[in-house]
Backbone bond lengths (Angstrom), bond angles and torsions (degrees), N, CA, C in turn:
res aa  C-N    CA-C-N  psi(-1)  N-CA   C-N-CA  omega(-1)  CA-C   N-CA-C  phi
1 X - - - 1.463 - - 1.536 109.71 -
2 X 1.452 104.48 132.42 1.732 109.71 170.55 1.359 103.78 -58.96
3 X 2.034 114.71 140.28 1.104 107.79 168.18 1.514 111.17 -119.70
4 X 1.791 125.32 -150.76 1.172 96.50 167.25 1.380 131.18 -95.38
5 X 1.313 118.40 30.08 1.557 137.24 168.89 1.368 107.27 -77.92
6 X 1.487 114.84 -53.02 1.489 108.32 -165.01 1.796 85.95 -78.99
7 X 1.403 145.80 -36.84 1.400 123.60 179.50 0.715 136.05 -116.59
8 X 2.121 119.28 38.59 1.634 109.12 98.82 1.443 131.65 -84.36
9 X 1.204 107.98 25.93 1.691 103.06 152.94 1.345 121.04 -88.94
10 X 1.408 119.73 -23.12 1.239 110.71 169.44 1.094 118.78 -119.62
11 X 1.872 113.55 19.84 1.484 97.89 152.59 1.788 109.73 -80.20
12 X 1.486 126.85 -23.17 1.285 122.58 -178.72 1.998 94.48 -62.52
13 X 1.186 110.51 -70.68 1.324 115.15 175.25 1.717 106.98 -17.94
14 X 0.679 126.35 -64.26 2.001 153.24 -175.77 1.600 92.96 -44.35
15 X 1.910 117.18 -60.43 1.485 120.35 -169.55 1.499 98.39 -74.81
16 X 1.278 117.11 -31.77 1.857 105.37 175.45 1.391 112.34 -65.73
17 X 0.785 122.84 -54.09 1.560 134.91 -178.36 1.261 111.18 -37.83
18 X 1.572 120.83 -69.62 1.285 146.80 176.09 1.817 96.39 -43.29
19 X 1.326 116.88 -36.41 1.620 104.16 -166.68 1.633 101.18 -106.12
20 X 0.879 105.34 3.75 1.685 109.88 161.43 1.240 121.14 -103.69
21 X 1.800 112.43 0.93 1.459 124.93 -177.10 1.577 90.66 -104.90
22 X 0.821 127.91 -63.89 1.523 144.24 159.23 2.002 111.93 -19.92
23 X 1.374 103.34 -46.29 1.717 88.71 -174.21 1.764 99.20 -80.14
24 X 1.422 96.40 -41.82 1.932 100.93 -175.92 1.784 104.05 -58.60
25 X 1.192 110.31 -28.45 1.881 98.38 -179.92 1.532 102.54 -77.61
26 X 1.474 111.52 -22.78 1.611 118.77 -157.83 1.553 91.19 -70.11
27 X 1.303 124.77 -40.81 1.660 146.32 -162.27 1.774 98.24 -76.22
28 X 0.902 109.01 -55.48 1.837 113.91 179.64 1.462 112.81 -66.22
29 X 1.571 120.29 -32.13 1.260 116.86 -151.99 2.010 85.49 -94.11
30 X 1.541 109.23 -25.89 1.593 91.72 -177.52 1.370 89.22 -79.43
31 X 1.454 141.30 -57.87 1.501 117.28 -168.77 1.119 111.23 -40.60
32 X 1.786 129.24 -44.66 1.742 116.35 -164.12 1.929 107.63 -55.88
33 X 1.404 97.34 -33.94 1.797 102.43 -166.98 1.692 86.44 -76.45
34 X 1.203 135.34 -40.17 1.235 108.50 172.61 1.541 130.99 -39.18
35 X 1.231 93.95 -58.18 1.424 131.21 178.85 1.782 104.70 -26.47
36 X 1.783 88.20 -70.32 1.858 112.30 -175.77 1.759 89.31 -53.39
37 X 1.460 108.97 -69.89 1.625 90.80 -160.60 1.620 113.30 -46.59
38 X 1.364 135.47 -51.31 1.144 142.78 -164.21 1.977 106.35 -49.15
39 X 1.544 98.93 -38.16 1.504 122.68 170.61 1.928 112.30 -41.42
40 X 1.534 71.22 -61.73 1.826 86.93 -167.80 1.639 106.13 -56.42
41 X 1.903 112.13 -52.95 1.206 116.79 -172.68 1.770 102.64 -65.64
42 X 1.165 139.28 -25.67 1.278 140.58 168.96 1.450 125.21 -36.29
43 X 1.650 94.24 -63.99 1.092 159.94 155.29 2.103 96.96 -18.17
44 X 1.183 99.24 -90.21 1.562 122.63 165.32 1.430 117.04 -30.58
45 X 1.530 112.74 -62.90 1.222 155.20 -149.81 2.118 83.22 -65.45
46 X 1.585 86.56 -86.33 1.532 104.82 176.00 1.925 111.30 -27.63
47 X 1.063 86.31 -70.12 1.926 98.44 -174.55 1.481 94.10 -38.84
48 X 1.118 135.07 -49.39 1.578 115.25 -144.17 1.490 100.69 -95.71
49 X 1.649 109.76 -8.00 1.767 122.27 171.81 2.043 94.79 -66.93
50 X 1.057 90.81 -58.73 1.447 109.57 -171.97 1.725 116.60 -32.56
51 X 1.977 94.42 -51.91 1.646 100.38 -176.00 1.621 119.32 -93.13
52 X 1.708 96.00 6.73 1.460 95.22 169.64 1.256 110.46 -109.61
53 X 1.204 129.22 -7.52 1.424 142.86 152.95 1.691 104.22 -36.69
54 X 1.901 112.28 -71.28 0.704 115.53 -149.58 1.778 116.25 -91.80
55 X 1.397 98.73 22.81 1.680 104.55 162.19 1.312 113.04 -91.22
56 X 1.608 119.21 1.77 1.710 110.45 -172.61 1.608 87.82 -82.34
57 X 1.243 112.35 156.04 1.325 139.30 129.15 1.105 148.12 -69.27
58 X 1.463 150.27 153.28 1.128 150.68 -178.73 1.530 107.25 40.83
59 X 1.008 113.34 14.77 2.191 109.28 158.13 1.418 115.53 -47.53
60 X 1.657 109.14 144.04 1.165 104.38 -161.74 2.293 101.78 -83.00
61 X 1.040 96.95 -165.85 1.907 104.73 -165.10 1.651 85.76 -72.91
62 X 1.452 113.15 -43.14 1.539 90.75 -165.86 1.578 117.80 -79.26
63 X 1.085 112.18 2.02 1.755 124.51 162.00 1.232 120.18 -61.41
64 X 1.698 97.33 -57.82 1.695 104.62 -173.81 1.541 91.26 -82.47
65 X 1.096 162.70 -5.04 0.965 155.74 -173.49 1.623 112.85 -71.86
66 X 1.089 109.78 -62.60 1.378 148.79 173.98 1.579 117.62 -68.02
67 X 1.581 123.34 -31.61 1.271 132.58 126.68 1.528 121.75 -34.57
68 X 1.082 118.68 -88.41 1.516 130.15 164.81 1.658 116.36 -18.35
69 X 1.285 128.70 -40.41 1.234 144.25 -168.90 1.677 88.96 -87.79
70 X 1.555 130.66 -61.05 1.204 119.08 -156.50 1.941 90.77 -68.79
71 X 1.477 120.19 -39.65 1.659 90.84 -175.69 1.284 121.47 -89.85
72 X 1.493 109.01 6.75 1.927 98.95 143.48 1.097 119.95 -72.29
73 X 1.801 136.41 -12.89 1.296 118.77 177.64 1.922 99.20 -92.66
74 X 1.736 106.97 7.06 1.451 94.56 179.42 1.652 101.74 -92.81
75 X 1.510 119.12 -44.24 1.063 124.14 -175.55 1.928 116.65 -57.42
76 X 1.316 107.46 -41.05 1.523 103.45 155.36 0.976 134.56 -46.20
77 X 1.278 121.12 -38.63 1.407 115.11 173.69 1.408 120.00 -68.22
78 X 1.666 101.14 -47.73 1.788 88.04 -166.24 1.835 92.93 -81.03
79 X 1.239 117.68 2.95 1.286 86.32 -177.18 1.670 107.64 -79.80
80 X 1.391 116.36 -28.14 1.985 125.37 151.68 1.249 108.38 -27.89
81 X 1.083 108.96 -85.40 1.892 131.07 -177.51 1.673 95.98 -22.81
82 X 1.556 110.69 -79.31 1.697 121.44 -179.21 1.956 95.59 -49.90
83 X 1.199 131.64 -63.88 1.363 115.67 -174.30 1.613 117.13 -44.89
84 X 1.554 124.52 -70.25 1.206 139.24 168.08 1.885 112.04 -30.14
85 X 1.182 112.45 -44.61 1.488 136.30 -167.93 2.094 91.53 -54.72
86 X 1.461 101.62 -54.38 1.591 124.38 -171.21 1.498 107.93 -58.11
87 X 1.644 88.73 -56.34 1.514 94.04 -167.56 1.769 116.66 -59.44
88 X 1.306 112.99 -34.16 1.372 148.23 -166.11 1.737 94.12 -64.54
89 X 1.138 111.38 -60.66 1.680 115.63 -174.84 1.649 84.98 -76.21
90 X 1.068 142.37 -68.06 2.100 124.22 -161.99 1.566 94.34 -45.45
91 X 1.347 100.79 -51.32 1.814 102.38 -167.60 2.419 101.68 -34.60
92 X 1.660 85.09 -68.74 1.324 104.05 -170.36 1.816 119.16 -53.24
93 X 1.212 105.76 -21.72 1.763 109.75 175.50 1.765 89.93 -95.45
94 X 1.307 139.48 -16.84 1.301 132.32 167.24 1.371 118.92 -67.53
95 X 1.469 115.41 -34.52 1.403 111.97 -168.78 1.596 99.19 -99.41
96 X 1.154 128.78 -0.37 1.794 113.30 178.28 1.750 68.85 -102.00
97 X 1.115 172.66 73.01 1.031 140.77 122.80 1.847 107.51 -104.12
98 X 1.554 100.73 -44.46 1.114 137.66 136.81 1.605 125.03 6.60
99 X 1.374 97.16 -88.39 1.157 126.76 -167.88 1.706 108.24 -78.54
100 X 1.316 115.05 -27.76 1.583 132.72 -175.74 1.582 77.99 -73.37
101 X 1.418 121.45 -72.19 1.738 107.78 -160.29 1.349 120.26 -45.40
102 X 1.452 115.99 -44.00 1.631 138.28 -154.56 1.860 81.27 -78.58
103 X 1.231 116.23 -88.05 1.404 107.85 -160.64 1.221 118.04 -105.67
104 X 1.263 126.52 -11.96 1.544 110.87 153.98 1.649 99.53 125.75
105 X 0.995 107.27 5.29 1.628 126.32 167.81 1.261 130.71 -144.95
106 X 1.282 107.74 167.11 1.402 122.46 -169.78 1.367 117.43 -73.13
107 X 2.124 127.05 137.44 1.286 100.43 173.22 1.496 86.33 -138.94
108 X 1.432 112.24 172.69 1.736 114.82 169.93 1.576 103.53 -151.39
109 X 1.158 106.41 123.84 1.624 112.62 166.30 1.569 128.65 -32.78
110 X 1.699 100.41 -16.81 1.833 105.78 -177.07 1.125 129.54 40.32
111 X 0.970 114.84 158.32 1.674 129.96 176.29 1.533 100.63 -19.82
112 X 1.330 105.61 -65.80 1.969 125.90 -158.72 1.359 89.58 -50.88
113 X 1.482 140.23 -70.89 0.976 149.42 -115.52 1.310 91.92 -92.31
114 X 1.549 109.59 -57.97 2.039 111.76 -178.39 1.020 93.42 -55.47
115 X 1.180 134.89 -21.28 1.839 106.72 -172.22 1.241 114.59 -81.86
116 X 1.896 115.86 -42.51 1.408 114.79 175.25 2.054 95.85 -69.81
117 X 0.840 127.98 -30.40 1.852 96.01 171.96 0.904 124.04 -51.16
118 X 1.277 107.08 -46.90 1.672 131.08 -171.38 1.824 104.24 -49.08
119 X 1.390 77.56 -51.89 2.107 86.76 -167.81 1.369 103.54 -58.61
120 X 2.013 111.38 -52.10 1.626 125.03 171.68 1.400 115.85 -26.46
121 X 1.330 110.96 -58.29 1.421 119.95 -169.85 1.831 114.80 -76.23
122 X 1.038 86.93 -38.65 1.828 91.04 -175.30 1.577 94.86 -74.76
123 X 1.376 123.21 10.17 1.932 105.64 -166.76 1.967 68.59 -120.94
124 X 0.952 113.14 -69.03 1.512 104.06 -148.61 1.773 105.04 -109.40
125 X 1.323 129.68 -10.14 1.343 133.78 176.54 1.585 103.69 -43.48
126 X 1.468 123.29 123.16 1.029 145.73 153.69 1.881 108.10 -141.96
127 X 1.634 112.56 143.15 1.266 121.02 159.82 1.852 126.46 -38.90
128 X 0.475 94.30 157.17 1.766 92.62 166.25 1.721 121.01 -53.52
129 X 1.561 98.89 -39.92 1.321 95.98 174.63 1.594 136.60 -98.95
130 X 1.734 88.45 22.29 1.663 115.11 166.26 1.666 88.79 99.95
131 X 1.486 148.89 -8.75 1.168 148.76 -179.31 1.162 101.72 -60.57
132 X 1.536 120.73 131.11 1.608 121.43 145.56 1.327 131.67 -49.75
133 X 1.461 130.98 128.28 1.502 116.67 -173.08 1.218 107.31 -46.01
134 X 1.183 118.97 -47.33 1.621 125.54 -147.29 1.849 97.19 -69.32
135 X 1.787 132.91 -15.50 1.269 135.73 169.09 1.598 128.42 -63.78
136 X 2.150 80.46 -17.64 1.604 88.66 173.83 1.268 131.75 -95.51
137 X 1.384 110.72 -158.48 1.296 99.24 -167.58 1.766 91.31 -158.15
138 X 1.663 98.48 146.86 1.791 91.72 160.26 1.625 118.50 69.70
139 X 1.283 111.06 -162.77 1.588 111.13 164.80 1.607 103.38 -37.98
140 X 1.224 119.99 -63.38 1.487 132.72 -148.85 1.527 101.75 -34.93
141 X 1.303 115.47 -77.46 1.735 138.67 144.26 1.011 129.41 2.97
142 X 1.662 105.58 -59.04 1.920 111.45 -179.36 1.586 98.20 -91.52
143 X 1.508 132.00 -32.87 1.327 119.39 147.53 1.181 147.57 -22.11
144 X 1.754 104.68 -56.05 1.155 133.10 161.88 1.359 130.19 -69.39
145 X 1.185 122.31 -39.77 1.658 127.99 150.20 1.465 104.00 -52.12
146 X 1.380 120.23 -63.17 2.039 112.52 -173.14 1.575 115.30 -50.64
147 X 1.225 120.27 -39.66 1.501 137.79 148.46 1.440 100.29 -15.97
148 X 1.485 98.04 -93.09 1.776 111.03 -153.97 1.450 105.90 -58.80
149 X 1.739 113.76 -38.86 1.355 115.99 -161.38 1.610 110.05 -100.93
150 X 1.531 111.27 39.67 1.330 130.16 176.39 1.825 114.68 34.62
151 X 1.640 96.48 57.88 1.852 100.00 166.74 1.956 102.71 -87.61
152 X 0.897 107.36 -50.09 1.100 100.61 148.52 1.839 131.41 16.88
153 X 1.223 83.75 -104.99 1.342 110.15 165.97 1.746 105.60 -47.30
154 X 1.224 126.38 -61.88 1.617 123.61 171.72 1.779 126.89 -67.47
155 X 1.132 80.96 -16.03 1.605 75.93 176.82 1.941 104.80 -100.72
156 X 0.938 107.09 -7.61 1.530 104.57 -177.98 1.519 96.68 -96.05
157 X 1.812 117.11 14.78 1.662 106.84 161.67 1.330 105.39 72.21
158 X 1.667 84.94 150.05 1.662 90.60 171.17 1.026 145.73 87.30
159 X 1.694 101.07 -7.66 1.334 130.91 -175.59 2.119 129.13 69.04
160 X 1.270 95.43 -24.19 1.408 125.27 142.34 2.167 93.98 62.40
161 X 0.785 111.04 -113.48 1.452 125.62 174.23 1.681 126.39 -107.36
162 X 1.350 87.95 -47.02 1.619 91.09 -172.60 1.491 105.84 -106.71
163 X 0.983 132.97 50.81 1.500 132.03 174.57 1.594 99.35 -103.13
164 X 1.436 119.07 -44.14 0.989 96.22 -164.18 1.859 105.04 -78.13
165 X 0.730 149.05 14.80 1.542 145.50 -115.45 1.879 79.92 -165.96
166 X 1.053 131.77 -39.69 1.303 128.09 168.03 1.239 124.76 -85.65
167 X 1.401 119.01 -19.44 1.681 126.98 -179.65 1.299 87.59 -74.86
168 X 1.264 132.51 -76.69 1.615 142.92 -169.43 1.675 118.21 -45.04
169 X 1.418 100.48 -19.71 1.536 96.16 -173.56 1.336 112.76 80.35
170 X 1.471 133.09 8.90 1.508 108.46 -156.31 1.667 107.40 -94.25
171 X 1.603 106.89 -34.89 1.538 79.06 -160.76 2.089 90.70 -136.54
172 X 1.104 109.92 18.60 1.536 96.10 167.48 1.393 108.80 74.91
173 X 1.149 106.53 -138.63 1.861 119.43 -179.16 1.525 109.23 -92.93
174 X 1.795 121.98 -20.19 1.173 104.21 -161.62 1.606 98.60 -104.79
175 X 1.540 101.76 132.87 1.656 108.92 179.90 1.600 104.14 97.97
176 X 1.413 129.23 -9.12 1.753 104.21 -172.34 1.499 101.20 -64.53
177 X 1.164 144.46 3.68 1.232 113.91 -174.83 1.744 113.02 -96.98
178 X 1.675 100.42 9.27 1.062 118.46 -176.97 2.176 104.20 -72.58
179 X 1.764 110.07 -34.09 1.210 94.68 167.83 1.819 126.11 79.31
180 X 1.515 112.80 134.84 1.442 104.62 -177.30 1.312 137.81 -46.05
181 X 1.287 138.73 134.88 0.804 115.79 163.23 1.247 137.67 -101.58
182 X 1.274 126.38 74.40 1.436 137.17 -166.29 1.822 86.16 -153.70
183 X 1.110 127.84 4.81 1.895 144.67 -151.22 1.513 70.98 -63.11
184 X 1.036 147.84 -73.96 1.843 143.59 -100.17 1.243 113.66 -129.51
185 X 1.675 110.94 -3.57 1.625 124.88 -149.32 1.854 85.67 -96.66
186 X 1.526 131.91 81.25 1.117 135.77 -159.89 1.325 112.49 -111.08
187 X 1.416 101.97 -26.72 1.846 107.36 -175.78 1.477 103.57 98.54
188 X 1.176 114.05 168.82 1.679 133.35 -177.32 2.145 94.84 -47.47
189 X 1.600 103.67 131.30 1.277 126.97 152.12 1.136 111.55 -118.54
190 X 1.523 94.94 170.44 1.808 99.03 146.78 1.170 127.98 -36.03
191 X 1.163 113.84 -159.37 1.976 127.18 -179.09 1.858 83.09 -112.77
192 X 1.157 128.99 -65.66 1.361 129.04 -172.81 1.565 104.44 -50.81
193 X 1.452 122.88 -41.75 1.635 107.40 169.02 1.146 119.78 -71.79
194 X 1.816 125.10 -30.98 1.618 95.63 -172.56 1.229 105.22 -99.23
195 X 1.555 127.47 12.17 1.567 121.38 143.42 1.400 109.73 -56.88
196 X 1.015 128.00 -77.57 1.357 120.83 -175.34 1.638 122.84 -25.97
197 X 1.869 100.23 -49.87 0.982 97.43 -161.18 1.943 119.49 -92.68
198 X 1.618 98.19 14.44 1.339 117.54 -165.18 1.786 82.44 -97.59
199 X 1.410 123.89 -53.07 1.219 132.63 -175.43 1.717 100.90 -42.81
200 X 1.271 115.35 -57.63 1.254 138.95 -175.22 1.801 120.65 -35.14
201 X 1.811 86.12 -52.42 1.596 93.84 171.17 1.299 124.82 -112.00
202 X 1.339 117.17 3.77 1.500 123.44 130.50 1.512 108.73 -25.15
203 X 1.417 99.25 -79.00 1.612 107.93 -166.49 1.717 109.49 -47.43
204 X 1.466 100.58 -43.83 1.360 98.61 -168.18 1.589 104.30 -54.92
205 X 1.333 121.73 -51.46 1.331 141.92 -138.16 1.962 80.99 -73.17
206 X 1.454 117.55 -40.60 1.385 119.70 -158.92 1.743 97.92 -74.35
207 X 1.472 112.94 -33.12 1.656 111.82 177.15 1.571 111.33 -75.30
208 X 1.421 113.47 -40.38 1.612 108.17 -173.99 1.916 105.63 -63.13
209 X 1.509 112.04 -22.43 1.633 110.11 175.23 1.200 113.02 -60.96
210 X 1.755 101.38 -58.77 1.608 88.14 -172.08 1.660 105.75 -74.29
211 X 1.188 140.99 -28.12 1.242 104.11 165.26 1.628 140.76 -73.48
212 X 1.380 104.60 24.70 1.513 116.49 164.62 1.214 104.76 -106.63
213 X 1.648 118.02 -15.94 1.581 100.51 166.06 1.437 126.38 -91.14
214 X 1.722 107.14 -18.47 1.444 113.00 152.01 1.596 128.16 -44.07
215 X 1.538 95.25 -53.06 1.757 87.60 175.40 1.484 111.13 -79.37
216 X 1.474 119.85 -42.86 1.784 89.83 -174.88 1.410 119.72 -67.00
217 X 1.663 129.48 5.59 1.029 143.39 -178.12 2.022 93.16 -71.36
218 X 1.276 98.66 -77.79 1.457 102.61 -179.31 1.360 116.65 -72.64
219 X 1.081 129.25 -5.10 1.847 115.54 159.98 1.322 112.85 -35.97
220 X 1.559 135.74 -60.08 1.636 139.72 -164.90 1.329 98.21 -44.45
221 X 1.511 105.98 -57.85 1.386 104.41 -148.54 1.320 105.64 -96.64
222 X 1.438 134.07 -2.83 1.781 128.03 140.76 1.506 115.76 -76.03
223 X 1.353 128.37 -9.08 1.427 117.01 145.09 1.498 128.71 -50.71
224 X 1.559 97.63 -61.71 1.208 100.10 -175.49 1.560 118.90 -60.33
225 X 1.180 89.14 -43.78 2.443 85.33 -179.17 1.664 88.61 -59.98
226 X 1.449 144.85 -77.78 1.269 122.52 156.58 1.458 117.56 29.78
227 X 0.902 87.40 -88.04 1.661 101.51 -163.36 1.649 110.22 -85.52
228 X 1.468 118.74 -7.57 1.751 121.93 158.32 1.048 112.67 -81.26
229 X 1.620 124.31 -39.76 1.314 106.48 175.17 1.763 116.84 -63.69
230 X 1.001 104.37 -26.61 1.761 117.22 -173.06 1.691 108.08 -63.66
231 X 1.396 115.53 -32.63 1.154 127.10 -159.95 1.750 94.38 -110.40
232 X 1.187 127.37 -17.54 1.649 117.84 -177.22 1.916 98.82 -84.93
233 X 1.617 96.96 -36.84 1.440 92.03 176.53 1.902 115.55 -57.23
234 X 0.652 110.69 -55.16 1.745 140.07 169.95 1.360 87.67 -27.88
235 X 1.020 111.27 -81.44 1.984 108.64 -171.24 1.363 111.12 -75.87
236 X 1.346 138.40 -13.86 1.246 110.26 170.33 1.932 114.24 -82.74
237 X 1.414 97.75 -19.03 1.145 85.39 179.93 1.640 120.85 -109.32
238 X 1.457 103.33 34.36 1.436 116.87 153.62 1.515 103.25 -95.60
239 X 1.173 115.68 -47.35 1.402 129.25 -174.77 1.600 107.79 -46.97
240 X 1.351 100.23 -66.19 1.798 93.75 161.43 1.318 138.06 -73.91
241 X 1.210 104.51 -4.97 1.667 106.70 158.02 2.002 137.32 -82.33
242 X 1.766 69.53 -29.53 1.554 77.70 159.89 1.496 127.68 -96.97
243 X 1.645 120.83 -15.23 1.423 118.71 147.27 1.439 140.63 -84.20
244 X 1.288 106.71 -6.05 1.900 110.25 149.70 1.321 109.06 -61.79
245 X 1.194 123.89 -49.61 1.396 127.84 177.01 1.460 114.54 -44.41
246 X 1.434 118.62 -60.75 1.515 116.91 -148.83 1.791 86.80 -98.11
247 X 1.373 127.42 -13.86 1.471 110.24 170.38 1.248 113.24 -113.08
248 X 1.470 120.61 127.35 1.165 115.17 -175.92 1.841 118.23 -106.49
249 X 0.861 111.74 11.47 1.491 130.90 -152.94 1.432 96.98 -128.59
250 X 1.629 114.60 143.42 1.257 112.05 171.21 2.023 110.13 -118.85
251 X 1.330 113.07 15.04 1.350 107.07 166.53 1.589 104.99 -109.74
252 X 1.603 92.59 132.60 1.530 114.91 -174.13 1.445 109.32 -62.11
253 X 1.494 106.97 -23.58 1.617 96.96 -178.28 1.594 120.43 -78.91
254 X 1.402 121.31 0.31 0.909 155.53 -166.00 1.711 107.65 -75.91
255 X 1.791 94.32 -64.85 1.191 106.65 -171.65 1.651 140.34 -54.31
256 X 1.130 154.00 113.34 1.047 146.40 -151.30 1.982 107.63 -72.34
257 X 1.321 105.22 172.75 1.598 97.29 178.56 1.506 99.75 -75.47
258 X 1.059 161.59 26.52 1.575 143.30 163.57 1.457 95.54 -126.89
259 X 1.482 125.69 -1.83 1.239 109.58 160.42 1.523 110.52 -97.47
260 X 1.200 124.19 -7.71 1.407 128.85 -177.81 1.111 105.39 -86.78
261 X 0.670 127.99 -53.35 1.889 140.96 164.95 1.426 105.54 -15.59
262 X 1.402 89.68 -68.60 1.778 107.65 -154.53 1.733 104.16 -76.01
263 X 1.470 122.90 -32.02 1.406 124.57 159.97 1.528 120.98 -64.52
264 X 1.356 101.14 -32.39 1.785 97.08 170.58 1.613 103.08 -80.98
265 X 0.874 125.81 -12.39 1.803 127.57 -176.04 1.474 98.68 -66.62
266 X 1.452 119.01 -56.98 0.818 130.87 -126.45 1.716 95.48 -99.73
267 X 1.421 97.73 -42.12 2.016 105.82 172.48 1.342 103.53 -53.34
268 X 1.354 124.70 -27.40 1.022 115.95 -165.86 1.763 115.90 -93.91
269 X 1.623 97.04 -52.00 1.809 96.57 153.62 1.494 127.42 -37.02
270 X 1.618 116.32 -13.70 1.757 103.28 -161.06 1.629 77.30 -117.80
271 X 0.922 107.08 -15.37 1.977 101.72 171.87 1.666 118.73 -58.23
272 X 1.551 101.44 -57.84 1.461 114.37 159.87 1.449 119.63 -48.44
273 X 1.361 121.07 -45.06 1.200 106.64 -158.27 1.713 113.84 -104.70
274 X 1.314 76.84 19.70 1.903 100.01 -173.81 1.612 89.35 -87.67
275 X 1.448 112.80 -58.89 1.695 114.71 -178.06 2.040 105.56 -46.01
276 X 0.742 113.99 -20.96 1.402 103.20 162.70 1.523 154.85 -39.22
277 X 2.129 86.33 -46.62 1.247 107.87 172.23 1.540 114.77 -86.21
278 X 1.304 132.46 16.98 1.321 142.98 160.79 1.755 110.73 -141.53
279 X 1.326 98.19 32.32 1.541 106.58 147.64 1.778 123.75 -89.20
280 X 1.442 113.64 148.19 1.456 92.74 -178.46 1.762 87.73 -133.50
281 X 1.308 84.52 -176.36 2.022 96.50 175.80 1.634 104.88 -116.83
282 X 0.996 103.94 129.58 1.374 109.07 179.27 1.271 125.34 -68.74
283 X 1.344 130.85 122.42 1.263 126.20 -176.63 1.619 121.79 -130.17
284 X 1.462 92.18 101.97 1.721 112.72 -156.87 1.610 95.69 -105.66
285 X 1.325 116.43 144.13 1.905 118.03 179.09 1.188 87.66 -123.86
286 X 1.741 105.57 128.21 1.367 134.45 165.60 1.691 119.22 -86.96
């Protein structure tokens, strides 16, 4: 029988764990805010392709066509941004309500914290049924944001799993079921309780692993979009710096064939790289 020797050995075991779960979320959660800023400047970047686009004249249908498409991938986004933005403040009047029951004080996600959701969600936010929020609409949407951005967990009371992990800001949706760690620190039981409760953080200790192998699994590949969004901004706005330059005229009938060329090249490059800012990374636990 476990006694309480073997569980404080693995409640220390439990506080290591937790702070080796803690630096790898610390590592993902600055790439995700990378991620968001690179979004926003994209984001920026795109729009101002968009409104100099739309001083030409007489462009042919498959221009504006193809225009039209890049500011539905603009209007998706902020219409995310404005959804997430909502959900983020219900979340935050949920958890001081929350948090007042559970321990007897007040908590709020703050500035810090909405921002790492914000970043969380814009890197890996998808619905349950693999949908991007930003595809939804209505209930579906603010559902789907409470989902990803663990209301969930606060509205079912009680503080549940992810309260503490949302007061702090630290790690968003990925890992709350990983849980406090102070959970077990109970004082002298029986032999039948700190079996149980040695069994208990076993388990825990066995979920907080694999979700450190979940995230260093997906670190590579949220670097790299990282660093595409960083690099799509980069070329579009060489791309438009070097075609303000060489066109000076805003009627298309104007334009010669190597300037037509290079403006249809280019509507079409900021089309692609518009789908970016409502790209996400998938984040599946094995």
């Amino acid at each position: 029988m476990l006694g309480k020797e073997e569980r404080v050995i693995y409640e220390k075991l439990h506080y290591k764990t937790v702070e080796q779960y803690e630096i790898v979320v610390e590592e993902v959660n600055l790439i995700a805010q990378e991620i968001y800023e690179n979004k926003q400047k994209l984001y920026q970047t795109i729009l101002r392709c968009v409104n100099y686009y739309n001083l030409f004249r007489n462009t042919p249908d498959e221009i504006s066509i193809t225009i039209e498409s890049t500011e539905s991938s603009l209007k998706d986004f902020t219409f995310e941004l404005q959804t997430l933005e909502k959900e983020i403040k219900k979340i935050d009047e949920k958890a001081i309500k929350s948090a007042a029951a559970v321990t007897g004080t007040g908590a709020v996600v703050g500035v810090l914290g909405a921002n790492i959701l914000m970043a969380s969600a814009t890197t890996f936010g998808v619905a349950s049924t693999g949908t991007a929020i930003s595809a939804l609409s209505g209930a579906a949407a603010t559902n789907a944001a409470l989902a990803w951005l663990g209301g969930g967990a606060l509205v079912a009371g009680g503080g549940g799993i992810g309260l503490g992990s949302l007061v702090v800001g630290l790690t968003g949706p990925i890992g709350w079921a990983v849980g406090g760690a102070g959970a077990y620190m109970i004082g002298k039981g029986t032999k039948k309780k700190n079996e149980k409760m040695t069994i208990e953080i076993k388990k825990k200790i066995d979920n907080i692993l694999k979700e450190i192998k979940n995230l260093k699994r997906v670190t590579p590949e949220i670097i790299l979009f990282r660093d595409e969004l960083s690099e799509a901004s980069s070329d579009i706005n060489e791309q438009y710096a070097f075609l303000s330059r060489k066109i000076i005229t805003i009627d298309y009938d104007l334009l010669d064939e190597i300037q037509r060329k290079a403006l249809s090249n280019f509507v079409n490059a900021t089309k692609l790289q518009a789908k970016l800012l409502n790209k996400r990374v998938k984040f599946s636990k094995r």
